[in-house]
C-alpha positions in Angstrom: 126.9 18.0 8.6 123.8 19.2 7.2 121.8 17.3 3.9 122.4 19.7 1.4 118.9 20.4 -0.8 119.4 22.0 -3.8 116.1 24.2 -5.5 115.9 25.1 -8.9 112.6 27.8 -9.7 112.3 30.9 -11.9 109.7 31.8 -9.4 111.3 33.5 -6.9 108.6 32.9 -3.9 108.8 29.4 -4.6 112.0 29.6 -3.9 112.0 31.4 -0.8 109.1 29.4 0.5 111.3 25.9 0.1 114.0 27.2 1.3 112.3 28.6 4.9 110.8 25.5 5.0 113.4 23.0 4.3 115.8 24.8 6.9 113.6 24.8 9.5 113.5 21.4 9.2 117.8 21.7 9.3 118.5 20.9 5.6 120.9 23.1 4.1 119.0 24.5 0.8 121.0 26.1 -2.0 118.5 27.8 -4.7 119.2 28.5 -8.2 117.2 30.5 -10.8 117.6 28.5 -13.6 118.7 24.6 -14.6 121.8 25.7 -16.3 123.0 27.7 -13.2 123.1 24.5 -11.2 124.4 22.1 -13.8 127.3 24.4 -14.0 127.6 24.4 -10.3 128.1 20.6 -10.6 130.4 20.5 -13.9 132.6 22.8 -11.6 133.0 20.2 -8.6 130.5 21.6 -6.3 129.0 19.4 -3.9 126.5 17.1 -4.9 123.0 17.0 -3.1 121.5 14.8 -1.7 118.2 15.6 -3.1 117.3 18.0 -6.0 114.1 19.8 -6.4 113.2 21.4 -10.1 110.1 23.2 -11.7 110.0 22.1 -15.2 109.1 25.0 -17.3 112.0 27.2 -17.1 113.7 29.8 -19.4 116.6 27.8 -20.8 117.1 24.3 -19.7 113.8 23.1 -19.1 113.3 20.8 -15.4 112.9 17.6 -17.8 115.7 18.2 -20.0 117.8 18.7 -16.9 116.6 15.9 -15.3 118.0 13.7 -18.6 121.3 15.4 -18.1 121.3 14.1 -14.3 120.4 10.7 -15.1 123.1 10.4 -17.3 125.8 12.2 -15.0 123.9 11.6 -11.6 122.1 8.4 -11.7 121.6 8.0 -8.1 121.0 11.6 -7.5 116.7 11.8 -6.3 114.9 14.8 -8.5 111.8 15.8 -7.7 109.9 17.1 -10.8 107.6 20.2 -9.7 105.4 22.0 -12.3 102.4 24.7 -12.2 101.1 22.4 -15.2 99.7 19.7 -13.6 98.7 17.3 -16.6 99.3 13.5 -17.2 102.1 14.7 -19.8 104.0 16.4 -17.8 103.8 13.7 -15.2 104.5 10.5 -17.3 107.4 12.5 -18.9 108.5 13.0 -15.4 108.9 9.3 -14.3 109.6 8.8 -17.6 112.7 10.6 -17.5 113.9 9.0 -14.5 112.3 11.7 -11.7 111.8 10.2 -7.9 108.1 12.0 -7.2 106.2 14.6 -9.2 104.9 17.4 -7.4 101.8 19.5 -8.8 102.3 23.1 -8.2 99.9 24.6 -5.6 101.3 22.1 -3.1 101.2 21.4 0.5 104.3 22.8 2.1 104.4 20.0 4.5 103.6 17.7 1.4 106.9 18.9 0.4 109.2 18.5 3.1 107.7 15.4 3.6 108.2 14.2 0.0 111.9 15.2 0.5 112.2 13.3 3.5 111.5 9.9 1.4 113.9 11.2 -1.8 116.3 10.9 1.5 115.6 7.7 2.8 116.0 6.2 -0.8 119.3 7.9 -1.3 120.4 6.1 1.9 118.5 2.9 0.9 120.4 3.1 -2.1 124.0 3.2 -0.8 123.1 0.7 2.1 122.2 -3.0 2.3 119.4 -5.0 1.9 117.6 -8.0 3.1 118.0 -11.3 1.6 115.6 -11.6 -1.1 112.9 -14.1 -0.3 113.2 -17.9 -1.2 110.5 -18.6 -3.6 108.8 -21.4 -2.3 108.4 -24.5 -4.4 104.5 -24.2 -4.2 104.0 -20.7 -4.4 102.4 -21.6 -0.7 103.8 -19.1 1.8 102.7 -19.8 5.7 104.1 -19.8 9.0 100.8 -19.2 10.7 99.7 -21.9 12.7 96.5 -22.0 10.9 98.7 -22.5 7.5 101.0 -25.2 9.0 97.8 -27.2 9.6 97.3 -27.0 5.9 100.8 -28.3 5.7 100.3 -31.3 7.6 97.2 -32.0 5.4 99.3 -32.1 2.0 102.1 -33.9 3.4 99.5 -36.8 5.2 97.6 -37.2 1.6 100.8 -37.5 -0.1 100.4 -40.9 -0.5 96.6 -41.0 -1.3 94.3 -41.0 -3.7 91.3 -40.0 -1.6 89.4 -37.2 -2.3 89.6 -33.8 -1.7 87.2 -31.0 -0.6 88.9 -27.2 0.0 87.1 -24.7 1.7 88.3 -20.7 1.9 87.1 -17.7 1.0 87.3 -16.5 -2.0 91.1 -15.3 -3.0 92.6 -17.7 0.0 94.7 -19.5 -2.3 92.0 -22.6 -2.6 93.5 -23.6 -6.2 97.3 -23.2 -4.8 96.6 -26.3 -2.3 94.6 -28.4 -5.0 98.0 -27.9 -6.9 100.2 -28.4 -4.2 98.2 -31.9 -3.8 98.6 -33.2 -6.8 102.6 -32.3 -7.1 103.0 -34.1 -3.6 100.5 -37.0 -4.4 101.6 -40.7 -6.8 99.9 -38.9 -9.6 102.2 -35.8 -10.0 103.8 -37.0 -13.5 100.0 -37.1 -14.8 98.1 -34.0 -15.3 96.7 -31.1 -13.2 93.2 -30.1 -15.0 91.2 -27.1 -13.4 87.7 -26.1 -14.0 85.7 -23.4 -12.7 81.9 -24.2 -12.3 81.2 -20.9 -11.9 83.5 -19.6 -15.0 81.6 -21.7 -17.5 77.2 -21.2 -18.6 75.5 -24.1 -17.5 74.3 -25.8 -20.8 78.0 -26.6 -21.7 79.1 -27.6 -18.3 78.3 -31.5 -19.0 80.5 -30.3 -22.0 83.1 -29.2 -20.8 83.7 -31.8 -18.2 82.7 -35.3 -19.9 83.3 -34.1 -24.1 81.0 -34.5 -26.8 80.6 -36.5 -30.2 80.3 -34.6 -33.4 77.0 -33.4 -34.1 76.0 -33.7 -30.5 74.5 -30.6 -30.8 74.1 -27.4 -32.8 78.2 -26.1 -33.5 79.8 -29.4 -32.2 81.3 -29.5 -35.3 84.1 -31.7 -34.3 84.7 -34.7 -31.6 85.7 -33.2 -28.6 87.5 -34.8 -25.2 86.6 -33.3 -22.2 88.3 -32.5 -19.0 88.0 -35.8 -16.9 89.7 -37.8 -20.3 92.7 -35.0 -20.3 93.0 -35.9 -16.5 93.0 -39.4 -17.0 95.7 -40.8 -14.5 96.3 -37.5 -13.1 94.1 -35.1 -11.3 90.9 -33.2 -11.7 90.3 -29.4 -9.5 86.8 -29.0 -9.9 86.9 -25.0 -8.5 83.4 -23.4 -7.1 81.8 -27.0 -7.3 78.6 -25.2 -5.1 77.7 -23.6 -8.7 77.4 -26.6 -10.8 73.8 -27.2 -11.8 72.3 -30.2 -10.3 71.9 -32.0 -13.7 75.3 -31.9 -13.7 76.1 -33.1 -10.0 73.8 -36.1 -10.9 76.1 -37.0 -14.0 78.9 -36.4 -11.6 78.0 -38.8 -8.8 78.1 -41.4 -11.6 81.3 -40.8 -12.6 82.4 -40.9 -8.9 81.1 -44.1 -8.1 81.4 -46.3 -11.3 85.1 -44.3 -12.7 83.2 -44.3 -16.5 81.3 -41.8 -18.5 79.5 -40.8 -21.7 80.6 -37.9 -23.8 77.6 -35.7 -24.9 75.9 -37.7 -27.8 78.4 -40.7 -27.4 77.1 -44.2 -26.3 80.5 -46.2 -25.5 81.2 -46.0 -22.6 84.8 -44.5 -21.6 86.8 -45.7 -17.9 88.9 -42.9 -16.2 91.2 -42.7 -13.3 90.9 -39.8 -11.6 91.4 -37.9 -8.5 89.1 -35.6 -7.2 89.8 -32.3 -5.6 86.9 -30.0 -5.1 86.6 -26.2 -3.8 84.1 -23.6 -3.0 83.7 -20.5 -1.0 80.0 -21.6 0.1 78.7 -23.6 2.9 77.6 -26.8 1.1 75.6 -28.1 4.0 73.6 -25.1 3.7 73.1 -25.4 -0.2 72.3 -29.4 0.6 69.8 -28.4 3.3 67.9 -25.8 0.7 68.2 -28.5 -2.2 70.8 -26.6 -4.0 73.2 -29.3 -3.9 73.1 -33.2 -4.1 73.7 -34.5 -0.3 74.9 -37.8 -2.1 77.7 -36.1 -4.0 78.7 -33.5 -0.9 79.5 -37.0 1.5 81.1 -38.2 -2.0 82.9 -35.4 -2.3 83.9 -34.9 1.6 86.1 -37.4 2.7 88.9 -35.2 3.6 88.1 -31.5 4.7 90.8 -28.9 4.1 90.1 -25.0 5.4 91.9 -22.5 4.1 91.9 -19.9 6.8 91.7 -15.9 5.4 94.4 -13.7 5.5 93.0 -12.4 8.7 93.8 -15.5 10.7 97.2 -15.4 9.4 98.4 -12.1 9.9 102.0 -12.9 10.7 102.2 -14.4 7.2 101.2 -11.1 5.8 105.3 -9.6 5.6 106.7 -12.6 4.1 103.7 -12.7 1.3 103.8 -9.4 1.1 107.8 -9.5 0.3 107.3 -12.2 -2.2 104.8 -10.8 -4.1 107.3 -7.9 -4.3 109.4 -9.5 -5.9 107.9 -11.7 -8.0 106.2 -8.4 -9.7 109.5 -6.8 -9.7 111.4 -10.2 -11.8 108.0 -9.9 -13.7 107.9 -6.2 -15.0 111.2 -6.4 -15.0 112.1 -3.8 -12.4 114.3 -3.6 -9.2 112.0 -4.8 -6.5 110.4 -3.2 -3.6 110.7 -3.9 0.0 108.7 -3.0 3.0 109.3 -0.7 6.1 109.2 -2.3 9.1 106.2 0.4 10.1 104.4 -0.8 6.5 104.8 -3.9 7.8 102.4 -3.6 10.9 100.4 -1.4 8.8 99.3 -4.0 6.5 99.5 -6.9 8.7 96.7 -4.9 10.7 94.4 -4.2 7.8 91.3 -7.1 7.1 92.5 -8.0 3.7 88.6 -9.3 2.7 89.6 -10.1 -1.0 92.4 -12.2 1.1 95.9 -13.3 -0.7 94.4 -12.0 -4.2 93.7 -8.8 -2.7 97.7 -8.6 -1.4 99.4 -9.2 -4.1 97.3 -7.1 -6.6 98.7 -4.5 -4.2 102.4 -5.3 -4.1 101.8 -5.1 -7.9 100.0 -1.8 -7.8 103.1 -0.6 -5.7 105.8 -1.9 -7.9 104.6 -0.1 -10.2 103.3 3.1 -8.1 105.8 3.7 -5.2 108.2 6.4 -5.8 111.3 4.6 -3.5 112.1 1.3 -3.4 111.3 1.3 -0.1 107.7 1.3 0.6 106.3 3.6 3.5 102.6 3.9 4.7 102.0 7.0 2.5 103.1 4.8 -0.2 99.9 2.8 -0.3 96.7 2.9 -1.9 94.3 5.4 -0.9 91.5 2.7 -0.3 94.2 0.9 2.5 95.1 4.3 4.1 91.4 5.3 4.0 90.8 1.1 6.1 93.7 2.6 8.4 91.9 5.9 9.3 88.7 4.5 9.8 89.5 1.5 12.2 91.4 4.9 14.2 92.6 3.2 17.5 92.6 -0.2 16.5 95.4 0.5 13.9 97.1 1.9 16.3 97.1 -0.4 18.8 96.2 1.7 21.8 93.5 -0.6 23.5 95.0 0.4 26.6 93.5 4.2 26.0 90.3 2.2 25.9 90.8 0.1 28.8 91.6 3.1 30.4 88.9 5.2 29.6 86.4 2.2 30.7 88.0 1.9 34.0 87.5 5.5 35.0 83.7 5.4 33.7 83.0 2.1 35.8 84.7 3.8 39.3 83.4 7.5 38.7 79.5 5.0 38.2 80.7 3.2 41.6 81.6 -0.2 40.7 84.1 -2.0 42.7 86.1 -4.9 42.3 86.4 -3.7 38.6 89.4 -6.3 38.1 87.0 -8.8 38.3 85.5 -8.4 35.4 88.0 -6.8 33.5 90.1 -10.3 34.0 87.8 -12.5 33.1 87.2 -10.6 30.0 90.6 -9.6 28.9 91.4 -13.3 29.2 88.1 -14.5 27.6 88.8 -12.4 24.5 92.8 -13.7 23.8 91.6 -17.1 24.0 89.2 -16.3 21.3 91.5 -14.7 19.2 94.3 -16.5 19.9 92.0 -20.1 18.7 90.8 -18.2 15.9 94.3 -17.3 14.2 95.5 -21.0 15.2 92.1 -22.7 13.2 91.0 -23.9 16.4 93.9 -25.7 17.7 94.6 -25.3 21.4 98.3 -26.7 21.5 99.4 -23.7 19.1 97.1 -21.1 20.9 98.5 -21.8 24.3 101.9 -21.2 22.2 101.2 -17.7 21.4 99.6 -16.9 24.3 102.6 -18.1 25.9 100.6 -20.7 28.4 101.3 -24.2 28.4 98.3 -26.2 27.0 97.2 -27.4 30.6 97.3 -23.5 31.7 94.6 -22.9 28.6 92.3 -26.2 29.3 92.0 -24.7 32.5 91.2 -21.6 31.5 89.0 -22.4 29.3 87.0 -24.5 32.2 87.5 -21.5 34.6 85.7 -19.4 32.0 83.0 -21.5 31.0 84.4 -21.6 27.7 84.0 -25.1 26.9 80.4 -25.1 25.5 81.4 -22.4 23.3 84.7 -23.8 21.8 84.3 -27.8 22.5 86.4 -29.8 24.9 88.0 -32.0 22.7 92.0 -32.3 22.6 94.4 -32.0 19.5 
């Protein structure tokens, strides 16, 4: 049996032109004139549609004032709101009022039919089953990557240490999630977690901030104040984007590091602390040591235990799960119904770069929460910026290296090469090694895993390809 559309337009070529263009597409369209003609086609017991299209400025019942009607009546029913007047109004009252998509009049015919197609899908979405909703994790830390589970192994071996810590990751990676995660696994976990961002904070109240100060210590220290290694006494001290703190600072820092006392600004008794140190940054502190940007003193203080927090593009097969939970969490937090991804939505945005990283993911599960017409979320549901990624990376979205492979082959024979598998080999095998390491942070037990090789098949590969300068021979 045929979806039934139903069309409601004074304008009688919009009419027609819907109609043509649904059925070719095999819906069965029934137009009306006017709202109140269809609402009484409904109060009689006719058929239901599965989708409803409506201009709203019409003589009687206007398309918004029907669409009220229908919510009350026909909750689940999908309306599209169409309307020559293409203004915010007009739009807000729209979803407003309950409406599955707006559609500004001129429009795109295959716009249309394409924008009925996903009023479909969620009516069928809503009369179906879902997924299991996503088990929040504990730590908010989400990671089945191979690259993420040797974070994992980190947290759980420092559990019972008080050593310090030194997080690297780009920015948006998640760096202050693991410093947290630390300290709930660690002895310290009923003390507190203090944060400070170097880079957050202007540099002449930075030895403020972190050590206090005495009243009248300066001009507007009004009033004693404890600073952030007292308020983390017993517990644990995140010093975030420590490669920004002033080197006047990092000198009072070492201090504290190696004799566990301070002074507050203006003070002159001395005050003992407990604390454990967990640093972060985005830079490479080697490099800032080697320009004399940073103390080399305080970076081997500091580095005792190295934790890298790969970026989202080493971890792509975490990218459905976070994306899911991010869903969610913005749905329980606005307080709406959440979304969930297509499977195709999925690949799409476990393909795409990600360079702002977790941050940059879950600002867009909140952007489409709040922006996605169905509660399923397709590709066209995304933000411009992603689909414009998607189009410009062409075949590597896609997936079809093999066109490429293709097209090389037939250029290297029509030039008169022979014994093209020789060097296609080599190189095919060369390049999923590379990859393969890079999304499993370097360890070759896990890469041979997903390249489905045992590890003795990929040490000898690697020593076949002369890899071993290039990526090290050491085991893991």
């Amino acid at each position: 049996m045929s979806v039934s559309i139903w069309v409601v337009d004074d304008d009688r070529s919009i009419r027609w032109v819907l109609e043509k263009a649904l059925g070719q597409e095999g819906y069965a369209v029934t137009c009306f004139e006017d709202a109140d003609e269809a609402l009484n086609t409904l109060e009689q017991g006719g058929q239901e549609p599965e989708v409803l299209i409506s201009d709203v400025r019409m003589p009687g019942t206007d398309g918004l004032r029907m669409l009220k009607i229908l919510q009350r009546k026909n909750p689940d029913l999908p309306v599209i709101i169409m309307t020559a007047h293409s203004d915010l109004d007009s739009a807000v009252a729209s979803y407003q009022g309950g409406a599955f998509e707006y559609l500004p009049k001129p429009f795109d015919v295959d716009e249309a039919v394409a924008l009925v197609r996903r009023a479909i899908k969620h009516r069928e979405e809503s009369r179906g089953d879902f997924p299991e909703p996503v088990e929040e994790a504990p730590t908010e830390i989400i990671g089945e990557a191979p690259a993420m589970q040797e974070v994992f192994r980190a947290i759980g071996r420092l559990s019972h240490s008080n050593v310090t810590v030194l997080i690297n990751g780009q920015s948006g990676t998640g760096k202050e999630l693991v410093a947290r995660a630390l300290h709930r696994h660690s002895m310290r976990r009923e003390k507190n977690f203090v944060a400070l961002n170097m880079a957050a904070i202007p540099k002449d109240l930075i030895e403020s901030e972190l050590f206090g100060h005495e009243k009248g210590a300066f001009t507007g220290a009004n009033n004693q104040r404890v600073g952030r290694f007292e308020q983390a006494n017993g517990g644990t001290l995140f010093l975030d984007e420590i490669g920004d703190m002033p080197l006047e600072a990092q000198t009072r820092l070492l201090r504290v590091l190696q004799e566990s006392e301070f002074y507050r600004v203006g003070g002159t008794t001395p005050i003992h602390v407990d604390v454990r140190i967990i640093a972060a940054t985005h830079q490479d502190l080697e490099k800032l040591v080697k320009e004399g940007d940073f103390r080399e003193d305080l970076f081997h203080r500091l580095n005792v235990i190295r934790i890298h927090i790969p970026r989202m593009a080493e971890r792509r097969e975490d990218i459905p799960r976070l994306a899911n939970y991010f869903l969610q969490r913005a749905g329980s937090e606005l307080g709406v119904e959440p979304k969930i991804l297509h499977k195709d939505t999925e690949k799409y945005l476990s393909a795409q770069t990600w360079p702002g990283n977790v941050r940059q993911l879950e600002n867009t599960c909140r952007w489409l929460t709040v922006m996605a017409s169905g509660r399923e979320v397709l590709v066209d549901d995304l933000p411009p910026e992603l689909k414009e990624t998607g189009a410009a990376k062409g075949t590597d979205v896609s997936g079809d290296w093999l066109k490429s492979l293709r097209n090389w082959a037939d250029r290297a024979l029509a030039q008169g090469e022979r014994s093209i598998l020789e060097q296609a080999v080599p190189g095919f095998e060369r390049t999923m090694i590379e990859v393969a390491l890079q999304h499993t942070g370097g360890r070759k037990r896990d890469a041979a895993a997903l390249l489905g090789w045992g590890r003795n098949t990929l040490t000898r590969k690697i020593k076949e390809l002369d890899m071993e300068s290039q990526l090290g021979s050491d085991d893991d």
